[in-house]
Each structure stands twice: as C-alpha cells, then as structure tokens.
C-alpha positions in Angstrom: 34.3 -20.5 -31.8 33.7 -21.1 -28.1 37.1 -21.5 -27.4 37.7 -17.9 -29.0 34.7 -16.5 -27.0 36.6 -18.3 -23.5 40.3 -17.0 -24.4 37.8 -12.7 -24.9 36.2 -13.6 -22.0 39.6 -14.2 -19.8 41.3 -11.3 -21.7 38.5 -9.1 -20.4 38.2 -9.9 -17.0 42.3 -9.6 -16.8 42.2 -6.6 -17.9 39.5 -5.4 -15.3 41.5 -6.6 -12.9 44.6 -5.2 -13.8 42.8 -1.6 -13.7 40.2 -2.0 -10.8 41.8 0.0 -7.8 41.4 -0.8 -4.3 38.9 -0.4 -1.6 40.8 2.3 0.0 41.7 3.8 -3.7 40.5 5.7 -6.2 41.4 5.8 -10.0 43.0 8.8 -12.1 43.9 8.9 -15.5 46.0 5.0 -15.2 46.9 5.7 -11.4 45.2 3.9 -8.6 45.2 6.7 -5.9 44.9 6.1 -2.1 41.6 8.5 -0.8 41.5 10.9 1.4 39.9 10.7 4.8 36.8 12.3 5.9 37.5 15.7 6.9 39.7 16.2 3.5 39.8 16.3 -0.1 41.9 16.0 -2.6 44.7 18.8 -3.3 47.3 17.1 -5.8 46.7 13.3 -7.0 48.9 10.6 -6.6 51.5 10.1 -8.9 53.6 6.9 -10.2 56.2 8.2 -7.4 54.2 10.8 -4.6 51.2 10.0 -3.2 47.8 11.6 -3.0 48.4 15.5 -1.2 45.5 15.9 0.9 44.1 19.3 2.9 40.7 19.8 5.4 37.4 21.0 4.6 37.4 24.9 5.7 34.2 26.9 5.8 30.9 25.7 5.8 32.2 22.6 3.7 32.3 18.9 4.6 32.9 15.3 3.2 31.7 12.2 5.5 33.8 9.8 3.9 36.9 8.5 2.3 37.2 10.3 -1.1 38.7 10.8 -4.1 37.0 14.2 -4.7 38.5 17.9 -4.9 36.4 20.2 -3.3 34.2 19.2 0.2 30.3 19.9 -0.1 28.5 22.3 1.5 26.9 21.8 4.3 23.0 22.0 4.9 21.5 25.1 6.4 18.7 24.8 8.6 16.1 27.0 7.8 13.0 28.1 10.4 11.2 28.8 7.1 10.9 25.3 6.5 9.9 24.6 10.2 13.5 22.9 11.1 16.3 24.4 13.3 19.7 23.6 13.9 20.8 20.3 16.7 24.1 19.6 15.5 26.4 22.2 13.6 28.0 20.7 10.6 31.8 19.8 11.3 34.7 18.9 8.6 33.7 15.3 9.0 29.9 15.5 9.4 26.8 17.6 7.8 24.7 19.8 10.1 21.4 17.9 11.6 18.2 20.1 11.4 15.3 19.2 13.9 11.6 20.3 13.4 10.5 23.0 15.4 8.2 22.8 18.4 4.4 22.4 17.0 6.0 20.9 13.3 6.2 17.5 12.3 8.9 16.6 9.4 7.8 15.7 6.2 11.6 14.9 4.3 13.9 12.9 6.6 17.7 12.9 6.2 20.1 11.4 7.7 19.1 10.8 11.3 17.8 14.7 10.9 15.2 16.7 9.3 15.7 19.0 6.1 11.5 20.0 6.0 8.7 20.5 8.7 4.9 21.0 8.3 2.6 22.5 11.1 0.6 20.1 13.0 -3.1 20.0 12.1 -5.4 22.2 14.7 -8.1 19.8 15.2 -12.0 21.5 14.5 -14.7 22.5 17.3 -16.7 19.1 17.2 -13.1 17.1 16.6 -10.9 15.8 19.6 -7.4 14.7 19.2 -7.3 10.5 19.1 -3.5 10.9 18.4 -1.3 13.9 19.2 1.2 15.4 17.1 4.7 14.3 17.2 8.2 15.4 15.4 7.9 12.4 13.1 3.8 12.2 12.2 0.7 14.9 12.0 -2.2 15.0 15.0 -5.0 12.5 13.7 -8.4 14.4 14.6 -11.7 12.6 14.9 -15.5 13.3 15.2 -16.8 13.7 18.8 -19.4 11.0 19.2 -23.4 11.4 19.7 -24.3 13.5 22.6 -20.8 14.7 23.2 -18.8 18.0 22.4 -15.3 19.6 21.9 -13.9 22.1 21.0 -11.2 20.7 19.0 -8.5 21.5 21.8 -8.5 18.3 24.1 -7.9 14.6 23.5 -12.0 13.7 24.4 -15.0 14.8 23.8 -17.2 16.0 26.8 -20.9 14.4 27.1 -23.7 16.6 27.0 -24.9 18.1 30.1 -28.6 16.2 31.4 -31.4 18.2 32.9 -35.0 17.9 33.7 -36.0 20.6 30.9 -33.6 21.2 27.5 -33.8 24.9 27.0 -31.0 24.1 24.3 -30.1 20.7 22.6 -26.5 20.2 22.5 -24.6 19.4 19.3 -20.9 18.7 19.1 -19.1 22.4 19.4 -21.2 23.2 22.7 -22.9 21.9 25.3 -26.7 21.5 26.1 -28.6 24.6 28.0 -30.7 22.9 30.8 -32.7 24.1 34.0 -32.3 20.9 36.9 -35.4 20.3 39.2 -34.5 22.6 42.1 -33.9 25.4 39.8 -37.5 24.5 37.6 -39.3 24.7 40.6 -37.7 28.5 41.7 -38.6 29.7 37.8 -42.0 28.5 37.7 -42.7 29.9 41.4 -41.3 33.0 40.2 -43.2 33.6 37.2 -46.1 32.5 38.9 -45.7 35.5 41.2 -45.2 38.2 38.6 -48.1 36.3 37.0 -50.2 37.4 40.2 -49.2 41.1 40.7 -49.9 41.9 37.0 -53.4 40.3 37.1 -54.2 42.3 40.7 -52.7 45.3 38.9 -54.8 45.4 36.2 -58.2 44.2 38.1 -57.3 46.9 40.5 -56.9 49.7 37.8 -60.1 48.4 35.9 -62.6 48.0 39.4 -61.4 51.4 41.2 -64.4 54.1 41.3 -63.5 57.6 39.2 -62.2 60.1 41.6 -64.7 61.7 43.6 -67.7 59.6 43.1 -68.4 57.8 46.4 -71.5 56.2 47.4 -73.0 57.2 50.8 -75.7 54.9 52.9 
C-alpha cells in the first residue's frame, strides 16, 4: 500500500510540474503564456506557435505589473469630498496618489497615498492642543490645568491673572477679573469722594432755612 501511495504521490507532483508555468508566465487553457508588462494587457494569447499580442492601457486605465489580464483597471479618482486631492496623476504603469487636504488627517491608507480624510478635531475653550494635527493622525486635545485657561486655539493653557482683590474667579475658558493695589487705592478714593458730596448734598438740602424766613439780631 505505501508503495502505491509513493508511485500517486510522484505521479501528482509530475504532473504539477509539467503544467506549472513560469515566473514570467501565465497559464491559458494548456498554454503557458509569457505576461505582459506593466503599462499593457493582454490583446490575443499565446498560442502553441505566436506569442502573447500585447497593447497599452489608454484612458484613465492602468496595470502596475506583469499580467496576464485583458483589460487594465481603472484608476482612483481623488475626491475633495472625502478630504483627499490629487499628488500624482495615474499613468499606464502607475495608479493616481491622493493626499489629504490641508486641515484633514487620512483615515484609509493606500499605497504610499491616501484614498479617505477626516477633519482634524477643533480642540474646546478649556482644552489646549498637547499634540497637533498631522496628515497621518488627529490633534489630541487636553484639559487646561487648575488655575489656567484656553480657549481651545493654542498649544498651552494661560495661568490665571493675580490681583490684590478677585472681582471674578477664573475658570478654564476665561481669565480672572482683578483690581491690583495702585488701581484699589484710586477706586476706594474715588468712591469715598462721591461718598462725601452726596452726604453734604443731602445735609445741605435738609439744614437750609425755608425761603424768606431769616432771623435778625
């Protein structure tokens, strides 16, 4: 039985190796074919006395490789829709290369190109941007820390402004509202003037004798 199963086993692979083709070839109907080159397909197959007939690519059509095939394949249209744009125009040899468009980031690489972009991420007020955008990877945002502020725009966060007196604690979309010490001292000598003048006004109104009534010695 084993030496049955040997003598199949031989038979098999001889006759594998009596129908593989070549590196450079390719197989139709009991023909071993030579391929075209990139740039070309097939027009009329190889027979046991011609060899393969071969013609370009023409149109928007390419093949990037040695072939056996019929017709070329279409090449890949770059569409802004998708947030890519044309960088290399497609050739008889070669597929066109799409790049992302400015402020995009592609999200389906292909071939050394791009066939889809997505829209960097606008970073929040109260965010800064740790790392920006780039054509390959989205902007990373981040919380501003404690006593700082942004408004989602630059790549820190700005630290609260410090005064003598908080008229408005800061929080991390704005900054604090504060009067400094030379400014304190103008607004409370200021309102302790307007302080003065109403109280004279009104004792003045209120101690004043009626009209006509004077008092003689």
């Amino acid at each position: 039985l084993f030496f049955f199963q040997t003598i199949l086993f031989l038979f098999l692979l001889l006759l594998c190796a009596c129908n593989a083709c070549g590196s450079a070839e390719y197989k139709t109907g009991a023909e071993c074919c030579p391929m075209c080159a990139p740039g070309t397909h097939v027009y009329k197959h190889c027979t046991e006395y011609t060899s393969t007939s071969c013609v370009p690519c023409v149109g928007s059509t390419f093949i990037d490789k040695p072939n056996g095939l019929t017709k070329c394949t279409p090449c890949m249209a770059c569409d802004h829709g998708l947030g890519v744009k044309t960088v290399k125009e497609c050739t008889a040899s070669s597929d066109t290369v799409c790049g992302v468009l400015e402020g995009n980031y592609c999200i389906d690489p292909y071939k050394g190109g791009c066939r889809a972009a997505q829209k960097h991420t606008t970073c929040k007020p109260g965010h800064f941007i740790k790392h920006p955008g780039t054509e390959y990877s989205d902007t990373v945002c981040e919380n501003c820390p404690e006593k700082s502020y942004s408004n989602g725009s630059s790549t820190s966060c700005t630290p609260h402004t410090e005064g003598l007196c908080t008229l408005k604690q800061g929080d991390s979309v704005s900054d604090s509202e504060c009067v400094h010490r030379s400014r304190l001292g103008l607004l409370v000598a200021a309102v302790g003037a307007v302080g003065a003048v109403t109280v004279m006004c009104i004792y003045g109104k209120y101690s004043s004798p009626p009209d006509g009534m004077y008092f003689h010695i």
